[in-house]
LUMFIKE-878320 format. One record per residue (C-alpha): residue in one letter; x, y, z. Coordinates in nm, 4 decimals. Layout:
{a, {X, Y, Z}};
...
***
This chain:
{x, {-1.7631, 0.3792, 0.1577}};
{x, {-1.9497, 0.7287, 0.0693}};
{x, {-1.5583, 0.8568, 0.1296}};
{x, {-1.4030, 0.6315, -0.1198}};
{x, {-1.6519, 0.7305, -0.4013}};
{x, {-1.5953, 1.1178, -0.3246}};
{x, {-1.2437, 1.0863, -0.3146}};
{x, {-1.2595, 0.8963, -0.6862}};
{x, {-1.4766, 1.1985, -0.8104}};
{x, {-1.1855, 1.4219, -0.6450}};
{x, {-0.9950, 1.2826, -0.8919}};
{x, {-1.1522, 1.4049, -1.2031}};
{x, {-1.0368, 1.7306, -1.1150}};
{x, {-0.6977, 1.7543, -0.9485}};
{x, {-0.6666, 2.1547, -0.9532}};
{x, {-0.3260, 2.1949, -1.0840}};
{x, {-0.1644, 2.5321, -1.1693}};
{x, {0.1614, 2.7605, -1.1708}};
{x, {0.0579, 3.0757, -1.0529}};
{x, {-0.1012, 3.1524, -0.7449}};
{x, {-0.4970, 3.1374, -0.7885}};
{x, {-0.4335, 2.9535, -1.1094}};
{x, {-0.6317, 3.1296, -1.4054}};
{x, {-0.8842, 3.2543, -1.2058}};
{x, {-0.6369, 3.3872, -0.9167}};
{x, {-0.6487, 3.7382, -0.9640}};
{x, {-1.0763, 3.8178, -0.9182}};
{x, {-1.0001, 3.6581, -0.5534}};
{x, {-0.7397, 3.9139, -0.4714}};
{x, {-0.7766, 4.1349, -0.2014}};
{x, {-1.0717, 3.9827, -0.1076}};
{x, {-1.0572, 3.9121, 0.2753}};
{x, {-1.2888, 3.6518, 0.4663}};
{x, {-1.4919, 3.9293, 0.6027}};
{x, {-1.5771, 4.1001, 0.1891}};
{x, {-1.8783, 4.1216, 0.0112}};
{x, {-2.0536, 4.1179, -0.3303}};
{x, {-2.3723, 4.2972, -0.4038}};
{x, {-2.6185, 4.0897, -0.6001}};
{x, {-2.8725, 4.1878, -0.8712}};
{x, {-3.1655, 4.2921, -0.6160}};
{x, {-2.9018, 4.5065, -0.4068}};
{x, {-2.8328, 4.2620, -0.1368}};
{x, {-2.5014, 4.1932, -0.0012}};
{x, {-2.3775, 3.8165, 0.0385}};
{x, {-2.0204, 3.7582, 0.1729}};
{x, {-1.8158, 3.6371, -0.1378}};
{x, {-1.6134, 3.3139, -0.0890}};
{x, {-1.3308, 3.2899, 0.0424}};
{x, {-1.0182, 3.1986, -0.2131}};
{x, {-0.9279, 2.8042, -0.2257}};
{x, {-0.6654, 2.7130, -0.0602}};
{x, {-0.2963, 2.6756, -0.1739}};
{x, {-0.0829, 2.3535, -0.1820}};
{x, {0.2689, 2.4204, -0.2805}};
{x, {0.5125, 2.2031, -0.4479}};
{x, {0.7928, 2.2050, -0.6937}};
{x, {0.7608, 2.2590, -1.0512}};
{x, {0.9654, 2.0950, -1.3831}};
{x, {1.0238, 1.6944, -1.2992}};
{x, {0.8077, 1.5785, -1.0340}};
{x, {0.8475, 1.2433, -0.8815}};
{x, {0.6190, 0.9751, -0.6718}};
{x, {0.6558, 1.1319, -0.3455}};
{x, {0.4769, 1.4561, -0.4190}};
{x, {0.2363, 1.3383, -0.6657}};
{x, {0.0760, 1.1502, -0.3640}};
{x, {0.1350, 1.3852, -0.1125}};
{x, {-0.0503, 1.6292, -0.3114}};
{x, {-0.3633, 1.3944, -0.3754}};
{x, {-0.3454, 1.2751, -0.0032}};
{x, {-0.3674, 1.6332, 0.1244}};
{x, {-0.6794, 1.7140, -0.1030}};
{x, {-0.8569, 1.4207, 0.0751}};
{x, {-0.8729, 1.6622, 0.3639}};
{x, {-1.1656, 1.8946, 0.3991}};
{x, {-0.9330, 2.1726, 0.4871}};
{x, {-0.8099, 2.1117, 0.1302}};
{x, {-1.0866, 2.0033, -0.0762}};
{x, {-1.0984, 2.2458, -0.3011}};
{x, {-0.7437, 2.3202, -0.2823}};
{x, {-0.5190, 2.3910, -0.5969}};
{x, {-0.1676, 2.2340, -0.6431}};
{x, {0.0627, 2.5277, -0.7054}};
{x, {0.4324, 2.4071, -0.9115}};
{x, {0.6822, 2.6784, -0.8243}};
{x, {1.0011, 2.7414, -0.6636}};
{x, {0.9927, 3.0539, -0.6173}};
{x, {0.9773, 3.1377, -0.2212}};
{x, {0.7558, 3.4712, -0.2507}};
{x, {0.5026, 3.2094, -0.3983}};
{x, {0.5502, 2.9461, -0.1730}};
{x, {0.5169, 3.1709, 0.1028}};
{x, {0.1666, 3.2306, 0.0073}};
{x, {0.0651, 2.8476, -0.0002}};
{x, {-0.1241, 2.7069, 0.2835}};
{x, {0.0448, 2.4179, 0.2869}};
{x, {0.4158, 2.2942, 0.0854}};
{x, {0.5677, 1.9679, 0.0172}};
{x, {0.9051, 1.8536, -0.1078}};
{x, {1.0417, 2.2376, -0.1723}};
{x, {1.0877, 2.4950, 0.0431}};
{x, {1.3976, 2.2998, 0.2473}};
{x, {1.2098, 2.3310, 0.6030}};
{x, {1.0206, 2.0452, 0.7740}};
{x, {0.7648, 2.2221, 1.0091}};
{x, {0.4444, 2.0950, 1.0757}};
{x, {0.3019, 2.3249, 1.2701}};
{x, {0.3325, 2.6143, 0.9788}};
{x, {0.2546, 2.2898, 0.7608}};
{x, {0.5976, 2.2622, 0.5539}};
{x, {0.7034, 1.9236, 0.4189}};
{x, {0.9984, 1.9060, 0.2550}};
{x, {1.2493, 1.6580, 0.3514}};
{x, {1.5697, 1.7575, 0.1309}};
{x, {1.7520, 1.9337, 0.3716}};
{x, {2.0696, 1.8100, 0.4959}};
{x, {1.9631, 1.8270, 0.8315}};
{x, {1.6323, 1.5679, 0.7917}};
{x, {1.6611, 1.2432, 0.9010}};
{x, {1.3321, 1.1469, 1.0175}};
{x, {1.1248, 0.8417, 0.9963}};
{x, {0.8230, 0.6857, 1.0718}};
{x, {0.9416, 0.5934, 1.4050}};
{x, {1.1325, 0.8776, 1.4872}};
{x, {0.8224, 1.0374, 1.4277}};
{x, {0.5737, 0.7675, 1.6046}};
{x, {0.7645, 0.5675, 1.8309}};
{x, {0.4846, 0.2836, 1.8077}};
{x, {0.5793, 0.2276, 1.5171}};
{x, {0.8451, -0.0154, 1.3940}};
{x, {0.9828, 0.1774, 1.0709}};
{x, {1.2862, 0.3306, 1.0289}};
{x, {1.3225, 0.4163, 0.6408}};
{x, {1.3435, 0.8312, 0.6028}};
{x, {1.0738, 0.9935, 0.4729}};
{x, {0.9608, 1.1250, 0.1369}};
{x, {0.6867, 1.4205, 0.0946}};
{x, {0.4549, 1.1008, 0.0771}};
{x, {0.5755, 0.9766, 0.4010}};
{x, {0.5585, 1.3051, 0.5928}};
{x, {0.2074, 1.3721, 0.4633}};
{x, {0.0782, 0.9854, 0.5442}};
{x, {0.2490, 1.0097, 0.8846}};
{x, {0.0638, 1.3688, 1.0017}};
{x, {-0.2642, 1.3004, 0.8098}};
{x, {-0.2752, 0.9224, 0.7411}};
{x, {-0.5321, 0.8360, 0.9884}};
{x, {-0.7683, 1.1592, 0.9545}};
{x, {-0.7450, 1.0836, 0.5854}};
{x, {-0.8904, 0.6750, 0.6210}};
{x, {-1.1250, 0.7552, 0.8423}};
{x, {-1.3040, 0.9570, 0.6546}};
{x, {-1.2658, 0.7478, 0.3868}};
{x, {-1.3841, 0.4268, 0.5622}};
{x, {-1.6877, 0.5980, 0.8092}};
{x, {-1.4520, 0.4633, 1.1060}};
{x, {-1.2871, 0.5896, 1.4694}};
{x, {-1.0033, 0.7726, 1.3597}};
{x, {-0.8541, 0.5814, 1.6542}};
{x, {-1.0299, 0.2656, 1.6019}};
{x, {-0.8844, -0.0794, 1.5495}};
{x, {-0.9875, -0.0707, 1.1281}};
{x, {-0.8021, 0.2567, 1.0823}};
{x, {-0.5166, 0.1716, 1.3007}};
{x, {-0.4308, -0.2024, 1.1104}};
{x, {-0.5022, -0.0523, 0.7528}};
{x, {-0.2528, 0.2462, 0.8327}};
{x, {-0.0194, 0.0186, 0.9301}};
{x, {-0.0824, -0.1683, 0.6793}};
{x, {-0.0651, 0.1426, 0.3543}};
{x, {0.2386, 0.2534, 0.4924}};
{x, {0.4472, -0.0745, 0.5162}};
{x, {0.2555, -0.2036, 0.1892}};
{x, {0.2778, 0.1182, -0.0257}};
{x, {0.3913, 0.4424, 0.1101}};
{x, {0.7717, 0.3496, 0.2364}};
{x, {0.8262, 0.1695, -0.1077}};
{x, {0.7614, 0.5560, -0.2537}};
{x, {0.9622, 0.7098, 0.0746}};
{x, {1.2627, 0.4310, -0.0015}};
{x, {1.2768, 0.5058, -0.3928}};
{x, {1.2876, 0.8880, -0.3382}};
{x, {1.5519, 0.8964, -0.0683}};
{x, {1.7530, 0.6193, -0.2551}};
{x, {1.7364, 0.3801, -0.0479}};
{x, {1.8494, 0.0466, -0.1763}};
{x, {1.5547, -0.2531, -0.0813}};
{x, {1.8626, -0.4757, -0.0113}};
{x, {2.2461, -0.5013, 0.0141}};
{x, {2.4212, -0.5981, -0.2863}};
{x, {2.3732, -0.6014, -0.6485}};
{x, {2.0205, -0.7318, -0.7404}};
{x, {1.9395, -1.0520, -0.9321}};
{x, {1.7201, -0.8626, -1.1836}};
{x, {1.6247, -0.5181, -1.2605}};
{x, {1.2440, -0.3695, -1.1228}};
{x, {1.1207, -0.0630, -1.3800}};
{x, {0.7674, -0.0690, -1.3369}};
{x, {0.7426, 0.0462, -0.9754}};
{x, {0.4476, 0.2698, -0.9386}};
{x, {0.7331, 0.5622, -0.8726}};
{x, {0.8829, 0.4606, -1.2255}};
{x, {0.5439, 0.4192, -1.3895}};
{x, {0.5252, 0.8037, -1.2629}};
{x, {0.8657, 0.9376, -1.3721}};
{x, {0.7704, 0.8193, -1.7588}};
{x, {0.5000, 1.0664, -1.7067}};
{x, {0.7273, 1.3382, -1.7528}};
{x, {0.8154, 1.4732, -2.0785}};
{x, {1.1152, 1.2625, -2.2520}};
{x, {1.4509, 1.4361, -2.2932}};
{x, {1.4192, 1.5475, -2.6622}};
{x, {1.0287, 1.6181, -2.6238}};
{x, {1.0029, 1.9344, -2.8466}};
{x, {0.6785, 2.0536, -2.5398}};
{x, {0.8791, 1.9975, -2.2019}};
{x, {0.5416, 2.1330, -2.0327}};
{x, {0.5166, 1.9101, -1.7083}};
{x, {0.1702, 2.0412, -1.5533}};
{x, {0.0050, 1.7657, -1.7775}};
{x, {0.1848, 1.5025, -1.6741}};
{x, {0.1699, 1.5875, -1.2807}};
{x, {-0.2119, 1.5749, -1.3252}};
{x, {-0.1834, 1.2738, -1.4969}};
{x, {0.0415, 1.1689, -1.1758}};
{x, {-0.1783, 1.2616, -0.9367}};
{x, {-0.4845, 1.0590, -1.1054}};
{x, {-0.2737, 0.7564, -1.1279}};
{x, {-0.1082, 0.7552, -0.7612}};
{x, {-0.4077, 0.8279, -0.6807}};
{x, {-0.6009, 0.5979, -0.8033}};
{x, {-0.3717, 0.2893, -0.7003}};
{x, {-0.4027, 0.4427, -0.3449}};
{x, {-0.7811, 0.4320, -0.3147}};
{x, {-0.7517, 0.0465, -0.5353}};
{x, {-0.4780, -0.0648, -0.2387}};
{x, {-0.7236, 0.0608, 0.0468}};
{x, {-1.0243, -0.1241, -0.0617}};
{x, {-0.8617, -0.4623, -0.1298}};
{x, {-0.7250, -0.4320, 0.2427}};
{x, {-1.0368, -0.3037, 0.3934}};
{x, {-1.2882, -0.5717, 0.2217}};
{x, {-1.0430, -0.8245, 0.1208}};
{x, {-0.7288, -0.8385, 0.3400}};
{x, {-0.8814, -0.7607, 0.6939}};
{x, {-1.1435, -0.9579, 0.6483}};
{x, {-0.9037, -1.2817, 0.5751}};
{x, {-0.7454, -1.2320, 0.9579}};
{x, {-1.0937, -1.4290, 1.1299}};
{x, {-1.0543, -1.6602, 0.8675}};
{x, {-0.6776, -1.7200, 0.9251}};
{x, {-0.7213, -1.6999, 1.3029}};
{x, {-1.0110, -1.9258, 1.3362}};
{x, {-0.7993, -2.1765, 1.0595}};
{x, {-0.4974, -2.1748, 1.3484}};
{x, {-0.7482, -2.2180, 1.6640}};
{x, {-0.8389, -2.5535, 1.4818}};
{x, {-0.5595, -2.6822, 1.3396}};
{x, {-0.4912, -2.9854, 1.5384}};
{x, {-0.8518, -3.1055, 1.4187}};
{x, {-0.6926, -3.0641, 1.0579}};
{x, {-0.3552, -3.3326, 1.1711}};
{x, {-0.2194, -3.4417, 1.5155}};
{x, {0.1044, -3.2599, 1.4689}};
{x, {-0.0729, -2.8778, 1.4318}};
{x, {0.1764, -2.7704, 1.1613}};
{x, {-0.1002, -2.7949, 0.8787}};
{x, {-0.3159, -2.5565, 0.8116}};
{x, {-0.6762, -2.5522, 0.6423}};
{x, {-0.8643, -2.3042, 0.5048}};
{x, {-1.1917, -2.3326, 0.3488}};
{x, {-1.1423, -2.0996, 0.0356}};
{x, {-0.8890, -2.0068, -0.1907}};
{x, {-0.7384, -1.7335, -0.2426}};
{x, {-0.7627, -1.5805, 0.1149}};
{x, {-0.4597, -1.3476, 0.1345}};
{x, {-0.3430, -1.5546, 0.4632}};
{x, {0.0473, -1.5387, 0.4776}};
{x, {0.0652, -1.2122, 0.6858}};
{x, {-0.1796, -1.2943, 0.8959}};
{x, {-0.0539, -1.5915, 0.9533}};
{x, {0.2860, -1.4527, 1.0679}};
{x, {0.1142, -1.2218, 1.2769}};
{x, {-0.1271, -1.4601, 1.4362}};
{x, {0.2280, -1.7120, 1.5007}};
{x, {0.3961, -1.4172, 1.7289}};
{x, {0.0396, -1.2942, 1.8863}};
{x, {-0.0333, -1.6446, 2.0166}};
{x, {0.2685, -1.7857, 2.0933}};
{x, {0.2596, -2.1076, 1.8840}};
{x, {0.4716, -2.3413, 2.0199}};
{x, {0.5895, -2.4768, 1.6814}};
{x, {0.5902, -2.2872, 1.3449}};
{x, {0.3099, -2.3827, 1.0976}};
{x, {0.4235, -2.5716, 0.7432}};
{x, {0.1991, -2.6125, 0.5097}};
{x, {-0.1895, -2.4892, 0.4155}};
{x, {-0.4350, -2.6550, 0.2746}};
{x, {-0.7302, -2.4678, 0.0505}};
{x, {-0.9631, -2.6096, -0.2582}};
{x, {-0.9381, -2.4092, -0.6023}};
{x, {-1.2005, -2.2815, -0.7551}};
{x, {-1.2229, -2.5874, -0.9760}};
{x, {-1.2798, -2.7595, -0.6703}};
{x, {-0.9401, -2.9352, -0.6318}};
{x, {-0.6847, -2.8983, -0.3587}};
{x, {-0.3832, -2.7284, -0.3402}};
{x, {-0.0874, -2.7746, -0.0559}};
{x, {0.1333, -2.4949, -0.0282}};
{x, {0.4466, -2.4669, 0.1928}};
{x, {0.4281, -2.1476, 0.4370}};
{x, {0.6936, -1.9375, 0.3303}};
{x, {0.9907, -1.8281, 0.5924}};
{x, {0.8879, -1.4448, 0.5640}};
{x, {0.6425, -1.2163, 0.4031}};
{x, {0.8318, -1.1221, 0.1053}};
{x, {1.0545, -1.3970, 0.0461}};
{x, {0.9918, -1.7286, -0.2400}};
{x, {1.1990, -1.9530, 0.0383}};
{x, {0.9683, -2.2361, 0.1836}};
{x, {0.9924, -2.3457, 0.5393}};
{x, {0.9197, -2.6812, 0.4048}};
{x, {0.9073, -2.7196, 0.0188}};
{x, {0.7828, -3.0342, -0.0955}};
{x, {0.9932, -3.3203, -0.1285}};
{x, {1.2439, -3.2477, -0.4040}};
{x, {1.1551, -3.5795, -0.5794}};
{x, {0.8173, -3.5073, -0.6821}};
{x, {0.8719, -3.2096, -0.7697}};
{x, {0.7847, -3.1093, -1.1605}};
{x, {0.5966, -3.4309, -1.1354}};
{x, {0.2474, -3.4459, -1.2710}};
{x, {-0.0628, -3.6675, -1.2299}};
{x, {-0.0304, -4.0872, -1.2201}};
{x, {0.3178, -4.0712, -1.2235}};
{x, {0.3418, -3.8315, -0.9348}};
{x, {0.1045, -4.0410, -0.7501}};
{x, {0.3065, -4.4082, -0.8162}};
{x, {0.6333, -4.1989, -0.6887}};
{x, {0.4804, -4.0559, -0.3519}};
{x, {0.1830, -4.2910, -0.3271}};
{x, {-0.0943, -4.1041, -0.2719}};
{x, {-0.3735, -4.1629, -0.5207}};
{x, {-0.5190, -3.8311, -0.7062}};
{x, {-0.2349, -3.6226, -0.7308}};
{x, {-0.1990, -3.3299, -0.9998}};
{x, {0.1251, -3.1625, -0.9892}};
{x, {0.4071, -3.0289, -0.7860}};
{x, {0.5676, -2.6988, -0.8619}};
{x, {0.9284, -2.7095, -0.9893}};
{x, {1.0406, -2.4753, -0.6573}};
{x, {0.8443, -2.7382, -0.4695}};
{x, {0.6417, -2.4217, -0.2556}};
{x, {0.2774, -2.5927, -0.4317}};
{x, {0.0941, -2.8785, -0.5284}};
{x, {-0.2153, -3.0155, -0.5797}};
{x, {-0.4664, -3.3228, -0.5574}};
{x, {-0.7939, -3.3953, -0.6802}};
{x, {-0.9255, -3.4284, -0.3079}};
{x, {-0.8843, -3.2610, 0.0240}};
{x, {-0.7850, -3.6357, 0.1541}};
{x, {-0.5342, -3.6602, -0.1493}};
{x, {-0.4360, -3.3217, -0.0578}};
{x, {-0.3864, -3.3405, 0.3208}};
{x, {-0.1873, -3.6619, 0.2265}};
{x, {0.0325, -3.5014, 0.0596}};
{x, {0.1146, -3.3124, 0.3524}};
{x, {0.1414, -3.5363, 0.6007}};
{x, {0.4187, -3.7142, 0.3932}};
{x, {0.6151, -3.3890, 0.3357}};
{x, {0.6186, -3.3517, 0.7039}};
{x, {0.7402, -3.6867, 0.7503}};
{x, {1.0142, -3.6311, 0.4673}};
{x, {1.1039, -3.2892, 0.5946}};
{x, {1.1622, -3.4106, 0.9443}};
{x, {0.8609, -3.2777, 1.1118}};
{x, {0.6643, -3.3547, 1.3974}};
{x, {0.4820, -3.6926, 1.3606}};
{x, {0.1387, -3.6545, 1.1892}};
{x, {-0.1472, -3.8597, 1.1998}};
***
């Protein structure tokens, strides 16, 4: 994970300026690759060439850039680069590379900006193999071009490989498109929501800027302090899915391949840890295999070394159960859920019925095979 640690030390210094060149622009101009500087003996060495330029927008910045500009600096090409704030086209001109200004989407001169009324594209306009259709921020574009150079460099792995390919997959469903969605205003669902969300990373980023009646509306701070923090959450969301969430698929997988060892009717799951992120997984593993029958519940200790049964929800982001425990133990604890369902041990049941938990993995398994029976499921044994 050499790339991980380099990219964190990236961080510490994310290069951002207003002019071109920054404050020490103007000794690199005129300077061509092919100049040179004399040295104290009389020697000539060829001076370095300038950094490069990434271009974006100055005054409020937003999610989409903020990332777009640390993912492009994760690039060799752009290492060194510094982020230049501007609007002005002259300037913008001169960048090697510009994201949400400019009002041109062309990859091939590297221009990202997707505010013009004539951009519609998405992931899957862009990559047909892939399944999304939500239209694309700065963040987006820059992901969907660079996405997989950028991890595997990170991760030491095939830029084509099976790692890189599930864990881009996996960033962009899990974390880019949320930023794409809130810049383009795109509603997460139809209707007026149940309760308001404000501390979205792209709203943890917008109180970065400078408050209305700020005396200092200076924004270059804040966009640094953007940068570091998109950034950071970035790098944090690609190493729990590298050495936490991929690894949990052979668990999962190997859990399904042997559940009818756990109960006769193959709707119960077991797992021997907590805590194993298993629910996509699971879903995935249910369509790649063909089960004939959709799983119910799973089964896992705690780390206090109780048990816990827990209903398989109907989808990866919902709180509906497929099969919620029985609504009349529900809220129950201890002896007097255990008279009421009859199985000895018991601890609780959750109000929402989606958890509960017994002092053994018998107790526990139990419990299971009676919600199956309650819930009309296949015959367990």
């Amino acid at each position: 994970m050499r790339g991980l640690s380099r990219a964190v030390r990236l961080m510490a210094g994310t290069g951002v300026g207003t002019g071109i060149g920054g404050s020490g622009g103007s000794s690199m101009a005129g300077i061509g690759p092919g100049a040179s500087v004399a040295t104290a003996a009389g020697q000539k060495r060829p001076r370095p060439e300038p950094a490069p330029l990434i271009g974006t927008h100055d005054g409020t910045f937003h999610c989409d850039e903020a990332l777009a500009c640390f993912l492009l600096r994760l690039l060799p090409r752009y290492r060194d680069a510094e982020v230049v704030r501007t609007r002005d086209p002259q300037r913008l001109a001169q960048c090697d590379v510009v994201v949400d200004v400019g009002g041109e989407y062309d990859p091939e001169r590297h221009r990202y900006d997707h505010h013009q009324r004539s951009f519609t594209e998405s992931m899957r306009s862009l990559r047909p193999d892939k399944p999304w259709s939500t239209k694309l921020s700065s963040a987006g574009l820059v992901y969907c071009h660079f996405g997989s150079q950028i991890l595997a460099a990170l991760l030491g792995q095939p830029e084509d490989g099976p790692v890189v390919t599930a864990l881009y997959d996996k960033l962009y469903e899990n974390f880019v498109e949320e930023i794409d969605a809130i810049d383009n205003g795109i509603a997460q669902a139809e209707g007026e929501p149940r309760y308001a969300l404000t501390t979205t990373l792209s709203a943890r980023v917008g109180h970065l800027n400078p408050r209305w009646n700020d005396p200092d509306q200076d924004t270059e701070a804040g966009f640094r302090r953007a940068m570091e923090l998109v950034g950071s959450e970035f790098l944090d969301r690609l190493d729990f899915y590298h050495r936490a969430w991929l690894p949990a698929r052979a668990l999962v997988e190997e859990a399904v391949r042997r559940r009818f060892e756990v109960d006769s009717s193959g709707q119960v799951l077991e797992l021997p840890q907590g805590g194993c992120p298993w629910k996509e997984h699971l879903f995935q593993l249910e369509k790649e295999l063909a089960l004939p029958r959709p799983l119910q519940l799973v089964l896992f200790p705690d780390r206090g070394g109780q048990w816990r049964v827990q209903s398989v929800p109907t989808g990866p982001h919902t709180f509906q159960s497929r099969l919620p425990l029985p609504e009349a133990w529900r809220g129950l604890r201890d002896e007097a859920l255990s008279q009421l369902c009859g199985v000895p041990g018991c601890v609780f049941v959750h109000a929402s019925g989606f958890i509960g938990g017994n002092r053994s993995r018998e107790g526990a398994l139990e419990m299971a095979r009676r919600a199956l029976r309650h819930g009309g499921g296949t015959q367990s044994g």
